[in-house]
TIVO-2410 file (N, C-alpha, C; in nm, 3 decimals):
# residues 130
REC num residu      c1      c2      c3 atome chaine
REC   1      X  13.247   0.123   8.257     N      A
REC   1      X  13.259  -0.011   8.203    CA      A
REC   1      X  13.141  -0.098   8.246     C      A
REC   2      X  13.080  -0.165   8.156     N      A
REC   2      X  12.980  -0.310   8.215    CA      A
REC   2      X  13.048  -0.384   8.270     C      A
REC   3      X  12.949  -0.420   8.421     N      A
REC   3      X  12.997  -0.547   8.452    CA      A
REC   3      X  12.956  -0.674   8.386     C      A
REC   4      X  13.053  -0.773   8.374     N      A
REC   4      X  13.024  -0.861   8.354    CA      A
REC   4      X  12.998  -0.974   8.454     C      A
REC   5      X  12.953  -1.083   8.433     N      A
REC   5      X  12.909  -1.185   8.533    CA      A
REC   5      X  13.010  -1.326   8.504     C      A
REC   6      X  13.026  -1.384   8.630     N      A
REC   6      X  13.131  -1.491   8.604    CA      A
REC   6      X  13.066  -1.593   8.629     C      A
REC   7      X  13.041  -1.695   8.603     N      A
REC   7      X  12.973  -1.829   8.662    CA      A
REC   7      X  13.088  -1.931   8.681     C      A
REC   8      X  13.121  -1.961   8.773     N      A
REC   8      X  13.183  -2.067   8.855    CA      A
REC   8      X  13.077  -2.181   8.944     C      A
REC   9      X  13.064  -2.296   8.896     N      A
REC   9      X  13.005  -2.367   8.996    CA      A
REC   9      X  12.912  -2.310   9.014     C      A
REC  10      X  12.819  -2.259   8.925     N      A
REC  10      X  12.633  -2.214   8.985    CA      A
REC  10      X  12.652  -2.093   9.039     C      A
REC  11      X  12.745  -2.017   9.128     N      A
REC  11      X  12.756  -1.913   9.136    CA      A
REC  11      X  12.783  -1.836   9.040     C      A
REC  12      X  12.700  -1.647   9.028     N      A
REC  12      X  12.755  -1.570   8.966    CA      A
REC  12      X  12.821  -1.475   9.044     C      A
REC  13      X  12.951  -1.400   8.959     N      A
REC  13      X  13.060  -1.332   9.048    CA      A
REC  13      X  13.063  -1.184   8.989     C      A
REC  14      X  13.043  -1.116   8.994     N      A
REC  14      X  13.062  -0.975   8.968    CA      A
REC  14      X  13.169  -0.919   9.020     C      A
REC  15      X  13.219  -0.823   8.957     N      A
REC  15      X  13.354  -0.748   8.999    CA      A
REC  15      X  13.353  -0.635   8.987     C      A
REC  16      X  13.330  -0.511   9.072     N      A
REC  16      X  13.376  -0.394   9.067    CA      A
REC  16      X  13.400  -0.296   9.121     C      A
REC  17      X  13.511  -0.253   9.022     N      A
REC  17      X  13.642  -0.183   9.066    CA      A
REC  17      X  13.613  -0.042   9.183     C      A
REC  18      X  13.681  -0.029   9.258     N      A
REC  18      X  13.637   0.090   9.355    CA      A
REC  18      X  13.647   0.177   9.299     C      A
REC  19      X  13.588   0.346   9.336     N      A
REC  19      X  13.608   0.413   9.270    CA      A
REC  19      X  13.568   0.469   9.173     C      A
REC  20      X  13.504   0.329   9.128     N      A
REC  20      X  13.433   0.348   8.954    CA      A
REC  20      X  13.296   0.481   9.022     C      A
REC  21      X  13.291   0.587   8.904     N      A
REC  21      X  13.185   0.674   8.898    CA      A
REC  21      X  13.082   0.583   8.881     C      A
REC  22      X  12.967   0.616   8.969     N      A
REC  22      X  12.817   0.603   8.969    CA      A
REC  22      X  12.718   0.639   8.822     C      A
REC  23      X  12.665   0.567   8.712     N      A
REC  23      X  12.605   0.609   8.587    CA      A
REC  23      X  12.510   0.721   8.621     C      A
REC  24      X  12.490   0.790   8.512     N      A
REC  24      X  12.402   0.902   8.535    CA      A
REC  24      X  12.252   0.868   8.554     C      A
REC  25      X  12.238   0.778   8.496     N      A
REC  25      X  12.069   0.706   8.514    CA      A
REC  25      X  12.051   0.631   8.681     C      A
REC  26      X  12.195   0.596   8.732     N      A
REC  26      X  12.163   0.528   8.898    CA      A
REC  26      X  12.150   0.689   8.982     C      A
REC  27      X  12.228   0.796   8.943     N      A
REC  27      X  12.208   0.945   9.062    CA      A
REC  27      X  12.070   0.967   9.146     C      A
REC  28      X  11.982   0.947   9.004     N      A
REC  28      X  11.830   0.972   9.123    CA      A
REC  28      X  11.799   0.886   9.269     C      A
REC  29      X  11.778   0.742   9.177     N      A
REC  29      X  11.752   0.696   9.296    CA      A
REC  29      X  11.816   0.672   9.412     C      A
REC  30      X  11.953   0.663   9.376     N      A
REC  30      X  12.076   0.729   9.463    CA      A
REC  30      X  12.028   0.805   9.561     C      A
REC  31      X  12.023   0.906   9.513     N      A
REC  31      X  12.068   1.048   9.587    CA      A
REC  31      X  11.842   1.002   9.651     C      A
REC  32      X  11.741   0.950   9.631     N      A
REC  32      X  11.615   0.961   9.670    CA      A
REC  32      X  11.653   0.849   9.832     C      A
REC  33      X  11.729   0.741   9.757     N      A
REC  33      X  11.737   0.633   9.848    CA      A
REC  33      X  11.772   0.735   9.993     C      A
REC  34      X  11.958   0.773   9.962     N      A
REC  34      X  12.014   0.809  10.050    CA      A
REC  34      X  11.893   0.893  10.135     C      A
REC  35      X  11.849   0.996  10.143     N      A
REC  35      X  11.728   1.066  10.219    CA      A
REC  35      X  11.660   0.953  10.312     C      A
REC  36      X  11.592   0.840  10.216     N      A
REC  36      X  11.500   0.777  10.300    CA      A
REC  36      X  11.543   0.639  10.351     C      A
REC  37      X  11.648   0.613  10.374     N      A
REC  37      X  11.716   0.496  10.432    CA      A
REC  37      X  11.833   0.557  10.531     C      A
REC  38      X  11.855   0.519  10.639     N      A
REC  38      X  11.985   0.491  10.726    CA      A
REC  38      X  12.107   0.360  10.683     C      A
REC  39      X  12.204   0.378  10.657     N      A
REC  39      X  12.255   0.243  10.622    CA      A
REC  39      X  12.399   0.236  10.731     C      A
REC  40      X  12.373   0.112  10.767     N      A
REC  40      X  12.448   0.071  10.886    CA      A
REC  40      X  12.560  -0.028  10.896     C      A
REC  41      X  12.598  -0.052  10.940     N      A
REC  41      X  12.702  -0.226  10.910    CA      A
REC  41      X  12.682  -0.268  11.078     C      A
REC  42      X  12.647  -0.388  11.118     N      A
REC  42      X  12.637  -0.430  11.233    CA      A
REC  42      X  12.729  -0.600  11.193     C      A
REC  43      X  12.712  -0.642  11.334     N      A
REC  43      X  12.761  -0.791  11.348    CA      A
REC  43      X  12.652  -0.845  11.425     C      A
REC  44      X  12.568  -0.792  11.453     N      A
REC  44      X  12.447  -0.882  11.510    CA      A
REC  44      X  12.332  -0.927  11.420     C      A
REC  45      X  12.286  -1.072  11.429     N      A
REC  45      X  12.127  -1.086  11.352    CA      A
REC  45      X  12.028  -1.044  11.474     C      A
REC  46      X  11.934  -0.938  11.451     N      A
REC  46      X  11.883  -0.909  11.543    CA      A
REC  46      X  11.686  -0.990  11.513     C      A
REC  47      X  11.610  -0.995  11.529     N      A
REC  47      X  11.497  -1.010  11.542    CA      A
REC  47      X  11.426  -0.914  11.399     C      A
REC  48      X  11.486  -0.824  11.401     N      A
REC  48      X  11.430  -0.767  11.256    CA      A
REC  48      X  11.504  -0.817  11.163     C      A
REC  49      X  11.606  -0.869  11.163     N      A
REC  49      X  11.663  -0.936  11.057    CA      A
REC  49      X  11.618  -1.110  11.015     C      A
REC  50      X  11.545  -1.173  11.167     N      A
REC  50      X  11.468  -1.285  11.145    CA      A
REC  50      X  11.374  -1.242  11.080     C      A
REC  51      X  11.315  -1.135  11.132     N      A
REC  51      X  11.200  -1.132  11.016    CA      A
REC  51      X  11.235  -1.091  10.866     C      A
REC  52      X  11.317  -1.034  10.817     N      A
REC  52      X  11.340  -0.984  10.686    CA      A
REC  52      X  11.399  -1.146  10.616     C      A
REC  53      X  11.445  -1.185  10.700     N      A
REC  53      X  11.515  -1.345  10.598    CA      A
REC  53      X  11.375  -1.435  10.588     C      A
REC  54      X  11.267  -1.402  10.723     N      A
REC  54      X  11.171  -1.492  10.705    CA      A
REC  54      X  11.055  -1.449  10.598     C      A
REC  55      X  11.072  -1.288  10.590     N      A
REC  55      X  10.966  -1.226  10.421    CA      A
REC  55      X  11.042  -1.312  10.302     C      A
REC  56      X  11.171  -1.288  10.310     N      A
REC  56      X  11.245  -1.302  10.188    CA      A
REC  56      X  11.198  -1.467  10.162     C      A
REC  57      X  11.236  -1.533  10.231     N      A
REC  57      X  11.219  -1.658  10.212    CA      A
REC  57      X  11.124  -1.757  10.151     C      A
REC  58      X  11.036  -1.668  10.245     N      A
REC  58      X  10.884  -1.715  10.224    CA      A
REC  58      X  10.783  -1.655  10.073     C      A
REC  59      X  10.903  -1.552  10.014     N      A
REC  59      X  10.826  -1.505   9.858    CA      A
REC  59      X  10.925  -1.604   9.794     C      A
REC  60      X  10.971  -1.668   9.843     N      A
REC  60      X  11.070  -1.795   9.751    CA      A
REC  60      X  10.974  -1.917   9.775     C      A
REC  61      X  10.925  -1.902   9.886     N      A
REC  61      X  10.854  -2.023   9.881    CA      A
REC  61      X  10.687  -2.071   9.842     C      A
REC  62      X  10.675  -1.922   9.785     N      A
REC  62      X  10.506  -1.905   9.736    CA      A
REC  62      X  10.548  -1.849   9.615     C      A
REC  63      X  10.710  -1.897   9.519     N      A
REC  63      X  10.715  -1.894   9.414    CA      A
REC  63      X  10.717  -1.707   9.357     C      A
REC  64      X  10.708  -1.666   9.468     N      A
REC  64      X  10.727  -1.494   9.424    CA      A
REC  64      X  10.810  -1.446   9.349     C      A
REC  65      X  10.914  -1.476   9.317     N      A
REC  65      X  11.062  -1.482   9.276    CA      A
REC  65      X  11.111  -1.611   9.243     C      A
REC  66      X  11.244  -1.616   9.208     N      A
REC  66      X  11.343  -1.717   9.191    CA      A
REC  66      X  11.360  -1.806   9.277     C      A
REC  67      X  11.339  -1.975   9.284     N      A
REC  67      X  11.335  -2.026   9.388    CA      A
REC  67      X  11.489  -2.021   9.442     C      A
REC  68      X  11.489  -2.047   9.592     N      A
REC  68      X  11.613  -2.065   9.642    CA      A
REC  68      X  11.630  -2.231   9.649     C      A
REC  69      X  11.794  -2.229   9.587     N      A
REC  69      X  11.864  -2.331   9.574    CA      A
REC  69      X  11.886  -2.434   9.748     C      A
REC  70      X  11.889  -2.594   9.742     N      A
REC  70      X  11.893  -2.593   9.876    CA      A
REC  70      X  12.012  -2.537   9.964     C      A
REC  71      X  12.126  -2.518   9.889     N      A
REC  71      X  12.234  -2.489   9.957    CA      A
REC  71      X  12.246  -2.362   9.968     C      A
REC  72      X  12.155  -2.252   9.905     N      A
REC  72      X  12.128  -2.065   9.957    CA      A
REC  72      X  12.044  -2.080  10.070     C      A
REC  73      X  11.918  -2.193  10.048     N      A
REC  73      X  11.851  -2.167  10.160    CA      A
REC  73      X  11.913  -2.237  10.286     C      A
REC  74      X  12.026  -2.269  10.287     N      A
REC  74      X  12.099  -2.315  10.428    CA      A
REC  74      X  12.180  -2.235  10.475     C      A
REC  75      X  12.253  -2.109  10.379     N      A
REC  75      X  12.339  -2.030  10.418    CA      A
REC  75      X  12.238  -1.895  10.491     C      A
REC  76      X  12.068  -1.909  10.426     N      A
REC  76      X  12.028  -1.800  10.481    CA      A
REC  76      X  11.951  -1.872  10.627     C      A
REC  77      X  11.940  -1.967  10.635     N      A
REC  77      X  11.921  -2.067  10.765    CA      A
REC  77      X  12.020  -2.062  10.869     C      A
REC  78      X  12.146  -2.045  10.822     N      A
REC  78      X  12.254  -2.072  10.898    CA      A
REC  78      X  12.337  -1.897  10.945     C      A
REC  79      X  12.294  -1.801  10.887     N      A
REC  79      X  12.341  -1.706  10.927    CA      A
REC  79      X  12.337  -1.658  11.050     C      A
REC  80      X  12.279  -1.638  11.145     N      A
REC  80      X  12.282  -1.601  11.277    CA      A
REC  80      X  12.410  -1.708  11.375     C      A
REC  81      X  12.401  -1.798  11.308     N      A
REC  81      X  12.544  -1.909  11.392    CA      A
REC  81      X  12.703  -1.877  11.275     C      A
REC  82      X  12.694  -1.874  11.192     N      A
REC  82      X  12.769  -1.807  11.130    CA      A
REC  82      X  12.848  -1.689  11.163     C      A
REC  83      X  12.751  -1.605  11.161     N      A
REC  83      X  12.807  -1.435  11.240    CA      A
REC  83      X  12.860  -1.472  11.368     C      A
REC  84      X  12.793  -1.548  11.429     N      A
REC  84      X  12.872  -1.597  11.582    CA      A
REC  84      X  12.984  -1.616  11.565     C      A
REC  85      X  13.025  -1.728  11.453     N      A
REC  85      X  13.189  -1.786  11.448    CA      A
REC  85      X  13.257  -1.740  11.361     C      A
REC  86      X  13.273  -1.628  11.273     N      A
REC  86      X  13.335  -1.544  11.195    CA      A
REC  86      X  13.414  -1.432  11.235     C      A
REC  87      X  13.465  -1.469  11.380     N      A
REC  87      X  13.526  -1.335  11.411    CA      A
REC  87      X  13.556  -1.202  11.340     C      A
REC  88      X  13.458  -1.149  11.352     N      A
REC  88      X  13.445  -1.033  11.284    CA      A
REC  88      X  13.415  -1.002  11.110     C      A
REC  89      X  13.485  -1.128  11.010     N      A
REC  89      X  13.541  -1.127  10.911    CA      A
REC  89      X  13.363  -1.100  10.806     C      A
REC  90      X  13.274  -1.134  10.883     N      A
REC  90      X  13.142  -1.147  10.794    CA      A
REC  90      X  13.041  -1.017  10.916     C      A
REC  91      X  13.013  -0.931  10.819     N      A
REC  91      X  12.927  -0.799  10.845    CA      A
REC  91      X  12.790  -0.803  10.784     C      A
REC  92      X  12.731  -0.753  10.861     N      A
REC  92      X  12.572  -0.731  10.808    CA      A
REC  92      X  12.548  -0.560  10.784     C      A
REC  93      X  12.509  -0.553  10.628     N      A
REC  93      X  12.495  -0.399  10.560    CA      A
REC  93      X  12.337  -0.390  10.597     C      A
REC  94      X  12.312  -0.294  10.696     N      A
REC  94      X  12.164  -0.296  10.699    CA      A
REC  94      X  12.116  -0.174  10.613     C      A
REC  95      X  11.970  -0.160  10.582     N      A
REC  95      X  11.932  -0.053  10.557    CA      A
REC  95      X  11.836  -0.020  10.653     C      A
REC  96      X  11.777   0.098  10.733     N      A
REC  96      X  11.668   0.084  10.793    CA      A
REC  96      X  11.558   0.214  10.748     C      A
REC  97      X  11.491   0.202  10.737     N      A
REC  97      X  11.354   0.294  10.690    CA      A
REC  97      X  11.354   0.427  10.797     C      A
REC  98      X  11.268   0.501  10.786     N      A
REC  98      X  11.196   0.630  10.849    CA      A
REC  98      X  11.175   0.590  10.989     C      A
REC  99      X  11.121   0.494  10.986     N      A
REC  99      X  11.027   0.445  11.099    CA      A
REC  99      X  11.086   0.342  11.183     C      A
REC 100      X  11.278   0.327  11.120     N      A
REC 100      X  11.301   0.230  11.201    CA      A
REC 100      X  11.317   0.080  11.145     C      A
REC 101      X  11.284   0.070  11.035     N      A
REC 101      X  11.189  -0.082  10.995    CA      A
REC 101      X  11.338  -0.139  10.889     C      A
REC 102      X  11.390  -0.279  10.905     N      A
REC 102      X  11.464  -0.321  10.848    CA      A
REC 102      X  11.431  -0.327  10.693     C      A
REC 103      X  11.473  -0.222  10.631     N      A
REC 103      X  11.404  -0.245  10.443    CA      A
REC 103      X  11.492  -0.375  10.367     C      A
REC 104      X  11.631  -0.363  10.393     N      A
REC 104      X  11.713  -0.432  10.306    CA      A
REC 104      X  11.870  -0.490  10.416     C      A
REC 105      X  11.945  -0.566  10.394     N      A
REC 105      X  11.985  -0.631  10.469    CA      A
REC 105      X  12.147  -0.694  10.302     C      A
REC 106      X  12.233  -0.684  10.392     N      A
REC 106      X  12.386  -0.790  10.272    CA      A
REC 106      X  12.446  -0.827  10.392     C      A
REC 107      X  12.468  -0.978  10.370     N      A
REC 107      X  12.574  -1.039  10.406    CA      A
REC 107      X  12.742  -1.014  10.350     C      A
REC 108      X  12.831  -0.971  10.425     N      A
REC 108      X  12.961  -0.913  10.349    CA      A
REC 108      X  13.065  -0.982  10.410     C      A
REC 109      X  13.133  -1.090  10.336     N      A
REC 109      X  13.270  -1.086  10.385    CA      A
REC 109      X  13.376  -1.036  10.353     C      A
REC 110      X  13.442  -1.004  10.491     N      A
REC 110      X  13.569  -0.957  10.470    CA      A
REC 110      X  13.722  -0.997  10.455     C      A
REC 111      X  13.715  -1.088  10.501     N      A
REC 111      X  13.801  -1.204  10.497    CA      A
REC 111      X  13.893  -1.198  10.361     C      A
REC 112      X  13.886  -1.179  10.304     N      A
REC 112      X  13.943  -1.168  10.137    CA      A
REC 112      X  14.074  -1.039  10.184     C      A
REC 113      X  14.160  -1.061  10.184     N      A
REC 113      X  14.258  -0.958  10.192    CA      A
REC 113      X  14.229  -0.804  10.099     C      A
REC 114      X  14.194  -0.822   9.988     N      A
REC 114      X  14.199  -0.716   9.848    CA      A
REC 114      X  14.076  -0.666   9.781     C      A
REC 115      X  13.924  -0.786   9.883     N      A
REC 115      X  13.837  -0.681   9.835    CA      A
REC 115      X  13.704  -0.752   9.911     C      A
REC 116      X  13.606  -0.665   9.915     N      A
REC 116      X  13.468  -0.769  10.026    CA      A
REC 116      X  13.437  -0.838   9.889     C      A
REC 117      X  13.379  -0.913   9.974     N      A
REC 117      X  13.258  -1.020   9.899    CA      A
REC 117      X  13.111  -0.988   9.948     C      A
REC 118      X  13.007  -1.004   9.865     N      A
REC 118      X  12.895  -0.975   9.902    CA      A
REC 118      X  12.804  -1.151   9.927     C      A
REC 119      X  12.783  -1.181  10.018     N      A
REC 119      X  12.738  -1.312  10.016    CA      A
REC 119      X  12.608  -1.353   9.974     C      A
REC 120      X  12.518  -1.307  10.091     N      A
REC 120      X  12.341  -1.274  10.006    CA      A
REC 120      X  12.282  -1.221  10.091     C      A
REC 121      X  12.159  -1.150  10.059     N      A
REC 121      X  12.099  -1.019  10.126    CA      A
REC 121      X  11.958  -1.051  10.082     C      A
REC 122      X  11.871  -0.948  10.136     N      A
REC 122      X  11.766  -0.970  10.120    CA      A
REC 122      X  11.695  -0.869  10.130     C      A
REC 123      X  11.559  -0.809  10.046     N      A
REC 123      X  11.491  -0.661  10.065    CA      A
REC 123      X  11.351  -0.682  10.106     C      A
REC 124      X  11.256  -0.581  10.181     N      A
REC 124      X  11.172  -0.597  10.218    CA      A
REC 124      X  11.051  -0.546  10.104     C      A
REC 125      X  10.950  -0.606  10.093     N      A
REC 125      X  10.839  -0.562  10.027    CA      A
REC 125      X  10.732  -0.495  10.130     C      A
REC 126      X  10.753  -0.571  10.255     N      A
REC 126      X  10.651  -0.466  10.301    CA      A
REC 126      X  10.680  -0.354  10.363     C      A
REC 127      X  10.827  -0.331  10.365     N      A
REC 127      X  10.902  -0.207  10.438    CA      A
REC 127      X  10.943  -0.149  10.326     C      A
REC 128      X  10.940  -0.122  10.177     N      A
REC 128      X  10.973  -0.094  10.077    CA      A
REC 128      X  11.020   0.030  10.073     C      A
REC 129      X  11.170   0.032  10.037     N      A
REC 129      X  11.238   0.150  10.054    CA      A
REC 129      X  11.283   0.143   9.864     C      A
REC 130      X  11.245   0.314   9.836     N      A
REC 130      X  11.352   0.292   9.678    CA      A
REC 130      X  11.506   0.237   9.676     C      A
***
């Protein structure tokens, strides 16, 4: 099935269902990623994660991408005090490279009784993982 996108209030919401089979066109990079990434779930912002919010940010702010809204760029400002006071309920999906190197990064809450939420994340260009 396509997902579709929900817009509520400036946010878009995606939904999908667990379970759902993987398309035949996502398998490669799938199955290339899995090889060259570690993927982790932590509760700490560590120092490689300052730096991955501070790449991300900063191609928002030399117009690289989509600018960030002021109220995204406060939630990605505010994450390290956040994770502090979320008892447990908000997880960090890391990815880490060959070498160690933070490639990609999701904010996840859990808090929702019936299903995570993905909050916002961020990927590296100069640690560039498929």
């Amino acid at each position: 099935p396509r997902v579709q996108a929900l817009l509520v209030a400036g946010d878009r919401f995606y939904r999908l269902p667990g379970g759902t089979e993987r398309p035949a066109r996502r398998r490669g990079p799938l199955r290339r990623a899995a090889t060259a990434l570690r993927v982790e779930e932590s509760g700490e912002f560590t120092p490689d994660h300052r730096r991955l919010w501070a790449e991300f940010m900063g191609r928002a702010d030399r117009k690289e991408g989509r600018p960030l809204a002021p109220h995204v760029r406060e939630l990605y400002a505010r994450t390290p005090e956040t994770l502090a006071e979320a008892d447990g309920h908000l997880r960090l999906l890391n990815a880490w490279d060959r070498e160690g190197r933070l490639a990609a990064c999701l904010l996840l809450d859990y808090a929702p009784e019936k299903f995570t939420s993905y909050v916002l994340g961020a990927h590296s260009r100069a640690h560039y993982a498929p």
